[in-house]
N, C-alpha and C positions, 0 to 999 in steps of 0.2 A: 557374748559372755563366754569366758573361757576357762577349763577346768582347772582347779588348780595343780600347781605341777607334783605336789607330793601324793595329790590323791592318784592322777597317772601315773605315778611312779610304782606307787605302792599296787595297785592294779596289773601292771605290765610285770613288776618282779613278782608277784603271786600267780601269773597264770605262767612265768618261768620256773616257776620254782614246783607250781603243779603239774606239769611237763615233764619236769624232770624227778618228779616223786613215781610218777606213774611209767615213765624208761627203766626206773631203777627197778620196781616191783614186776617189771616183764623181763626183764635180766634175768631177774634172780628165779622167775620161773620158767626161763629157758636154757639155764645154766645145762642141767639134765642132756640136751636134744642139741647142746652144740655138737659140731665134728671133735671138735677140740673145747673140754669142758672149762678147761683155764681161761678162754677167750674173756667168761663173765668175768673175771675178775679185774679188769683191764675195766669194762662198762662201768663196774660196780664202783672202781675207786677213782675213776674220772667226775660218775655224779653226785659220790658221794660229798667231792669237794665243790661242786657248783650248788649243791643244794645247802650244805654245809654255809658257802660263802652267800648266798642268797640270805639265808637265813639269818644273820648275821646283819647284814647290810639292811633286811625289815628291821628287825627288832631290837639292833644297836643302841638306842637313846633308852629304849624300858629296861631293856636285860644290863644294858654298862653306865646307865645315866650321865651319856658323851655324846655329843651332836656328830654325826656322820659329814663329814667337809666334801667340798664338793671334789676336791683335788683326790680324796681314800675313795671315792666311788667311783673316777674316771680311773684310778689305776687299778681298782681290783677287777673292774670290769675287763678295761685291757689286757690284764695279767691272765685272767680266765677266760678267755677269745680263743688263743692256737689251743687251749685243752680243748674246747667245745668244738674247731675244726676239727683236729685227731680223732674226737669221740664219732664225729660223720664219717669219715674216711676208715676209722675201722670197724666202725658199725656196715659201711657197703663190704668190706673185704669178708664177715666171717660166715661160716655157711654155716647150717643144719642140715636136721635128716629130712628125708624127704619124705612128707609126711602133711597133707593136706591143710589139716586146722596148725600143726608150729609155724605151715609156712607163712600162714595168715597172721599169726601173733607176731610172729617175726617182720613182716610188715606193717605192722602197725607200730609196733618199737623203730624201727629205722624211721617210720615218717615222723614221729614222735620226736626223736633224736635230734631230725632235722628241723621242726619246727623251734625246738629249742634252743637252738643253736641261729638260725633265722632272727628269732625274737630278741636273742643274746645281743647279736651282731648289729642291729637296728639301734637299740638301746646305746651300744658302744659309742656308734659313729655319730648319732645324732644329739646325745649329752656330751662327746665332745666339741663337735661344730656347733651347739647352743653356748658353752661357755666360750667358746674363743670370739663369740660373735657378742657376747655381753662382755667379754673383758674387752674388745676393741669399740665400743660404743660407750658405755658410760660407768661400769665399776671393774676396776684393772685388781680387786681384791675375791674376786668373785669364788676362786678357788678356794681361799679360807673360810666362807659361808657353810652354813648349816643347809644341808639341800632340803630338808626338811621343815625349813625356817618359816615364819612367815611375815612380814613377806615373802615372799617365793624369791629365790636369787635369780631366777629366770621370768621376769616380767611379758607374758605374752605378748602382752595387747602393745606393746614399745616395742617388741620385737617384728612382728608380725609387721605391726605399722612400717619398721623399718623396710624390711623385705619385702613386703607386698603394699605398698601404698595407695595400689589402687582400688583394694577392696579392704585394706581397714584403715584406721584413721591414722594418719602421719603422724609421730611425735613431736612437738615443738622443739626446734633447733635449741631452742634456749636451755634445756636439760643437760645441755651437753656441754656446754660452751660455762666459763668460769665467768663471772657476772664481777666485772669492777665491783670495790667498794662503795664511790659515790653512787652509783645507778642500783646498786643493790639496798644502799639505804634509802632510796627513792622509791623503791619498791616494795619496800617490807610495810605494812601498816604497822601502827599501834595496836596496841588493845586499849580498850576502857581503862579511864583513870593511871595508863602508862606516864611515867615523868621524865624519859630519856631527853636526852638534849636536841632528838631529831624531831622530836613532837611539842617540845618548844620552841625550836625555831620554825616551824613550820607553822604555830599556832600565833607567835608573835610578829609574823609577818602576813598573815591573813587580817591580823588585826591592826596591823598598822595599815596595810590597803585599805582595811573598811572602812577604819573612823578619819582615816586622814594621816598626812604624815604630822603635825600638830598635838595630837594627842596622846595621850601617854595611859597605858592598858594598867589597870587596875588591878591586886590581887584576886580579888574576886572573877575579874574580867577572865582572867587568865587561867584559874582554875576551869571554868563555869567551857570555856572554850575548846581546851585541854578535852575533858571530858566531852565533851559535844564532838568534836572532830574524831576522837577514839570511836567513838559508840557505834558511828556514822563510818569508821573502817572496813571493808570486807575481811572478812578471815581468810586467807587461804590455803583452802585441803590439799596436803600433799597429794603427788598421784605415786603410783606405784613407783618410781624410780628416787622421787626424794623421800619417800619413806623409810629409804633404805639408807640413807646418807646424813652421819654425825652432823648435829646442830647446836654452835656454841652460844651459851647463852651468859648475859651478863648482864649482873645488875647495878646502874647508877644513883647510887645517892644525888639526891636534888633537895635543896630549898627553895622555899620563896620568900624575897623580903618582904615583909610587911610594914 
């Protein structure tokens, strides 16, 4: 069983986004105790944009009633990567006074920093290598999804399977691959009481095997078989990856003579 992905999403940007709430609030109360007090403003305006953009990328569909695509969340993330290096690299360069408890608070902000920036970078690489690895296996539209969607546009248990097939279950090649028309009508059942031309011919030649080739199927026969052969169909449940893919459906006028 696997999480779903917007709840780890939503999880990993909330404990960045608390990271980076609690850098900003030790900024701002060491501004005082830099060498060079101007340093915080440099801290301040680097998180205020990563927390800003966090925040944003949560609460996007309640606050702009607009689905977040996956393609505006691999770029903002990316776009916000070399800020969140820079905010490491001149969080190590700025000093303080020396001064036993800043210098402790002052470590605690740089590990802070760096954790954010860690978690950042994790986040980046691995939602982009999840999509390139869904757009090259089964939906080449994946960037235009709702990351929030659900379905999930990132299917674990098919991915997982793919990658690691020896400790989860392999996907069926057949997900992938484009299914002729005739073998695809070979495949689809009926439902109860359907009148398509595939489920009558499929019914009027059961019934020409059973009574003989001699005989000739009644309307009655025909309905009554119809019906019997639907009922007697399996349904079958999409799995994760065709629940995600347009299903054209059509309906055929049929009579029967009487």
């Amino acid at each position: 069983m696997f999480i779903l992905f917007r709840t780890f999403r939503k999880i990993l940007l909330g404990a960045i986004l608390l990271v980076s709430v609690a850098s900003l609030v030790l900024s701002l109360y060491l501004k005082p105790h830099f060498v060079h007090p101007n340093s915080a403003y440099v801290l301040v305006g680097i998180l205020d944009t990563l927390i800003l953009a966090i925040f944003l990328s949560i609460s996007r569909k309640k606050l702009l009633a607009s689905p977040q695509p996956v393609a505006t969340e691999v770029l903002g993330l990316f776009t916000l990567l070399p800020f969140a290096l820079i905010l490491v690299l001149y969080a190590l360069s700025i000093t303080v006074i020396p001064d036993p408890t800043i210098l402790g608070v002052f470590a605690i902000l740089q590990i802070l920093i760096f954790i954010g920036t860690i978690l950042h970078g994790l986040y980046t690489l691995c939602l982009i290598a999840t999509a390139m690895l869904t757009v090259c296996l089964f939906d080449r539209d994946v960037w235009c999804r709702d990351i929030d969607s659900s379905p999930s546009p990132f299917p674990m248990s098919v991915l997982f399977g793919f990658i690691c097939p020896c400790c989860f279950a392999s996907p069926d090649p057949a997900f992938f691959e484009d299914i002729p028309e005739q073998e695809h009508e070979a495949l689809v059942p009926c439902l109860p009481g359907c009148n398509c031309s595939i489920a009558k011919t499929k019914t009027l030649a059961n019934i020409s095997e059973s009574e003989g080739p001699g005989l000739e199927p009644t309307p009655e026969m025909r309905m009554g078989m119809v019906g019997g052969l639907s009922s007697r169909s399996l349904v079958l449940v999409p799995n994760e990856v065709e629940r995600r893919t347009s299903i054209m459906i059509s309906f055929e006028e049929a009579a029967y003579e009487v």
